[in-house]
C-alpha positions as CSV (number, residue, x, y, z in Angstrom):
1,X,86.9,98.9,130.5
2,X,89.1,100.5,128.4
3,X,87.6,104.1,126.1
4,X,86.8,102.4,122.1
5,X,85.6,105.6,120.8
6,X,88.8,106.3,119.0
7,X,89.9,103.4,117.3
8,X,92.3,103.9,114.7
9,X,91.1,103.1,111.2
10,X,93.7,100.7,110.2
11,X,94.1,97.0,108.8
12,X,92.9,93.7,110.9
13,X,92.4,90.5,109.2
14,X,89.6,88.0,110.6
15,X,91.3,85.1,112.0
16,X,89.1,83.5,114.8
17,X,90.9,83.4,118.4
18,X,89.7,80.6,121.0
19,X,90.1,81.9,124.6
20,X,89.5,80.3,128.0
21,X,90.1,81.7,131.5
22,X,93.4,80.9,132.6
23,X,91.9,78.2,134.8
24,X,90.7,75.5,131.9
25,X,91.9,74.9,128.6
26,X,89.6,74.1,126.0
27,X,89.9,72.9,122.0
28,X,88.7,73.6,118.6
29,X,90.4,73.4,115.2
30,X,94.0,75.2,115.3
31,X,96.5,77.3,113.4
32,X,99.0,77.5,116.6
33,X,99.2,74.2,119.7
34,X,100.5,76.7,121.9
35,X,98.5,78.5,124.8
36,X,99.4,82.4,125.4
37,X,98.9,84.3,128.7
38,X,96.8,87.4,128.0
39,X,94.1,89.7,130.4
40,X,90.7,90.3,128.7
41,X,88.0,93.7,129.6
42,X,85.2,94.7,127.8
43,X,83.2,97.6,125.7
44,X,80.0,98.5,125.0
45,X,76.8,96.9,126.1
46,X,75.1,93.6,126.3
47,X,73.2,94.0,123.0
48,X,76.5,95.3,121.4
49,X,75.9,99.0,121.3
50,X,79.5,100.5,120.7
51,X,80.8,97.4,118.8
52,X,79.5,98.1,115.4
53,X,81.6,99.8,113.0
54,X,85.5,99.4,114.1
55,X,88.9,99.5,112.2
56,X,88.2,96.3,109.7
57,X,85.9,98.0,107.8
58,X,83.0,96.3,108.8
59,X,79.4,98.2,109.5
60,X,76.8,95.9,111.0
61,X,78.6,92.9,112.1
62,X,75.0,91.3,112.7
63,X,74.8,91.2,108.6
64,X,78.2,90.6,108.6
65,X,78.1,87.2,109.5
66,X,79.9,88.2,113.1
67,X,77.3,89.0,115.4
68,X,78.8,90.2,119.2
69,X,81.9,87.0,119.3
70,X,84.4,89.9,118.4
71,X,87.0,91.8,120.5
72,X,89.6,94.9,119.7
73,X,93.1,94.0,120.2
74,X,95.7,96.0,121.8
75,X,98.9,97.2,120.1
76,X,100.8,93.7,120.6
77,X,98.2,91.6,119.1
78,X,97.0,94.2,116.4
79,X,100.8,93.8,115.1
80,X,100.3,97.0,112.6
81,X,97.6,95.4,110.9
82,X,98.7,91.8,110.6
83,X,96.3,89.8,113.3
84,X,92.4,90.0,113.5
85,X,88.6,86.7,114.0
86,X,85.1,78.1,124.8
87,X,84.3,81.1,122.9
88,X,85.3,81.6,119.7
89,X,86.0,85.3,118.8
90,X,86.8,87.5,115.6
91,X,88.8,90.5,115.7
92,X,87.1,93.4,114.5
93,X,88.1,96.5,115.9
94,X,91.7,98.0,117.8
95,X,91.9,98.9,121.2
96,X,93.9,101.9,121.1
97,X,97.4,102.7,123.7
98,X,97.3,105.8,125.7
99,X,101.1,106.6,126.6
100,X,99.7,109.3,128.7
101,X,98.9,107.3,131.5
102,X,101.5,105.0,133.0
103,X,99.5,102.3,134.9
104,X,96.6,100.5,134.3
105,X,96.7,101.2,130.4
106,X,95.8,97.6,128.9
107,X,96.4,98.1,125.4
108,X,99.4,99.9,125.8
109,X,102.7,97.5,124.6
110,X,103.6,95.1,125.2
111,X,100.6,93.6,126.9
112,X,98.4,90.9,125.0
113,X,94.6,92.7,125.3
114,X,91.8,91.3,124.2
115,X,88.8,94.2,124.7
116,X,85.6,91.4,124.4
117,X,82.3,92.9,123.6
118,X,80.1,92.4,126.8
119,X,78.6,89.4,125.8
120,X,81.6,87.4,124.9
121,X,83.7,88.8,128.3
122,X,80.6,87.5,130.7
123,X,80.6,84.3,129.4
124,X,84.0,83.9,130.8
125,X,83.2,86.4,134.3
126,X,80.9,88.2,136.2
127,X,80.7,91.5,134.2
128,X,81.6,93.2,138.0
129,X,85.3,91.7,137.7
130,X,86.9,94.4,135.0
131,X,89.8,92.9,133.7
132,X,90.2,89.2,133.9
133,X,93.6,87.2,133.1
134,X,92.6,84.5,129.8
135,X,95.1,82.2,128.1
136,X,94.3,82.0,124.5
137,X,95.2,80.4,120.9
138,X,94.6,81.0,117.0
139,X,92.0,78.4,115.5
140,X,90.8,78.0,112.0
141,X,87.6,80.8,110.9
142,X,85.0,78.9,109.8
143,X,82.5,80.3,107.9
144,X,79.3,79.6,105.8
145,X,79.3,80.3,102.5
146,X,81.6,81.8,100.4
147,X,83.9,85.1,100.7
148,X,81.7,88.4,100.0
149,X,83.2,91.2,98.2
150,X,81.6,94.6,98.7
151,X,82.5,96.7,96.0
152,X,82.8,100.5,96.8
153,X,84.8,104.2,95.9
154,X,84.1,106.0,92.8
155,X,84.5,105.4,88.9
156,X,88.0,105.8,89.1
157,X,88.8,104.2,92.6
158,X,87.5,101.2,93.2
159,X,87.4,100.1,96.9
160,X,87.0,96.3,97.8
161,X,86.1,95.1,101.4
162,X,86.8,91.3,101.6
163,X,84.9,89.3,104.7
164,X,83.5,86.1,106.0
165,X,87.1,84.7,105.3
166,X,87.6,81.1,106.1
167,X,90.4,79.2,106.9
168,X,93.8,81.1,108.2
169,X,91.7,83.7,107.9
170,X,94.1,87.2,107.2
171,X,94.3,88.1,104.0
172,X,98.0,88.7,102.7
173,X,97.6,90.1,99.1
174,X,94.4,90.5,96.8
175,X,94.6,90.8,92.5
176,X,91.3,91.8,90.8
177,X,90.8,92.1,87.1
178,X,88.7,92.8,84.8
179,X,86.9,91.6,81.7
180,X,89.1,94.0,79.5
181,X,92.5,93.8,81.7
182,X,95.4,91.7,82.9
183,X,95.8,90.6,87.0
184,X,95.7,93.7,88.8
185,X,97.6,93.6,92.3
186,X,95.2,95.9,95.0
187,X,96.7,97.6,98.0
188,X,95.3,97.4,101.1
189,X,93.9,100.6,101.7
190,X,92.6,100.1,105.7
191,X,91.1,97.5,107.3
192,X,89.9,95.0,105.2
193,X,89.7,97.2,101.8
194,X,91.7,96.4,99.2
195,X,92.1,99.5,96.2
196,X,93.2,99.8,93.1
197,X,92.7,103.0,90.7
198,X,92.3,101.4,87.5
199,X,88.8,102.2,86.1
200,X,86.8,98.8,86.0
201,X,83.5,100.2,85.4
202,X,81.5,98.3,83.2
203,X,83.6,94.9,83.2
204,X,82.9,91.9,84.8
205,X,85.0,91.6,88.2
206,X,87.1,88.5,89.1
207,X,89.5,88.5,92.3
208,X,92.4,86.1,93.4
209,X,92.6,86.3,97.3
210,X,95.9,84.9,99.0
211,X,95.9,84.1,103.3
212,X,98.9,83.9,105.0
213,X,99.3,80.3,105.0
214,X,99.8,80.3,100.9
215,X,96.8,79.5,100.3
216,X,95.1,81.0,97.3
217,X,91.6,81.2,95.5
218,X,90.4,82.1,92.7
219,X,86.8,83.9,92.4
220,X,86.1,83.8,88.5
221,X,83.3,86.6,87.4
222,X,82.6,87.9,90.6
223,X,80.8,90.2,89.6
224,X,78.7,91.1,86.4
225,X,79.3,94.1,84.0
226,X,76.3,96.1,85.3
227,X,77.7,96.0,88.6
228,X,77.3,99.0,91.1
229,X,79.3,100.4,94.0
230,X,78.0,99.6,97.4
231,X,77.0,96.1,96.1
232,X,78.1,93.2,97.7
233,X,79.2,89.9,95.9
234,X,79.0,85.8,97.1
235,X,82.2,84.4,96.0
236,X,80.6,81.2,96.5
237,X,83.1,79.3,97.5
238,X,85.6,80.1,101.1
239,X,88.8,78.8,102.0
């Protein structure tokens, strides 16, 4: 089990992952055909303690929409911020390298790690096994309902965390603009916030969110002029 206490606050998008031990194969709706070797532990406890939280930006992944089908990714799958998500898994959290120790360091590069929250990593093994070698593929997220915007920061920062993202699933570029303004191109900040520092209090919100695949949506009066921070918002409609 590798130490998850010191995950680094940085970007992961929510693309699902469908794993199998590296003895049976098994199917679900796919981004990628192709099977990858990879070696799975786990983290926290059977009711999830030590999962919450985590570098997407997410706080209780019950309310979230995830629940315990998550894992942190090591430094090769994390790709800087650019990967997140049988069983079917969402990445929510990084698995942090420790170049201090040279053997049995997991999420060091260039190894494929998937850290599994207990739950997910015994329906695969007997918790008593450690480290287990998978084979696993991107799929298609599939979620209910539409894409929720939580709206967060200060009058003149305004801090957006995007989940429950359907389809390819990891985010490439978010615009937001308000009732008095033009598109607005956001940065992402960490995780799964998105920023921008033009003051938008007192306007009606609307967002165009772009996944890597091309695909773009628009989400038309988001939310309504009275809108305050730590709110979140049902896009209503998902990719």
């Amino acid at each position: 089990m590798t130490n998850s206490k010191n995950f680094l606050a940085m970007v992961l998008f929510m693309a699902l992952l469908n794993m199998t031990t590296s003895t049976g194969i098994q199917f679900g709706s796919k981004i990628d055909s192709n099977w990858y070797d990879a070696h799975a532990t786990f983290y926290g406890d059977m009711s999830g303690g030590g999962t919450m939280q985590g570098a997407c930006g997410y706080g209780d992944l019950f309310k979230q929409g995830y629940g315990l089908e998550t894992t942190a990714l090591s430094t090769a799958l994390f790709n800087n911020g650019s990967t997140c998500g049988t069983i079917e898994i969402t990445a929510t959290n990084f698995c942090p390298p420790d170049y201090s120790k040279p053997n049995d360091t997991w999420c060091n590069p260039p190894q494929k790690h998937f850290d599994l929250s207990m739950p997910m990593f015994t329906k695969l093994a007997a918790y008593q096994a450690g480290i287990i070698p998978i084979r696993y593929r991107r799929v298609l997220c599939s979620k209910q309902g539409g894409v929720k915007f939580e709206v967060n920061g200060n009058p003149s920062f305004i801090l957006v965390l995007l989940y429950n993202v359907g389809g390819a699933g990891d985010v490439s570029g978010v615009k937001i603009k308000g009732s008095n303004t033009a598109w607005l191109p956001m940065t992402r900040s960490w995780g799964q916030n998105w920023a921008t520092g033009t003051t938008l209090v007192g306007q009606t919100l609307s967002f165009q969110v772009t996944v890597s695949d091309g695909k773009m949506l628009q989400f038309d009066n988001v939310a309504p002029a009275n809108w305050q921070f730590k709110q979140v918002f049902d896009g209503k409609t998902n990719f």
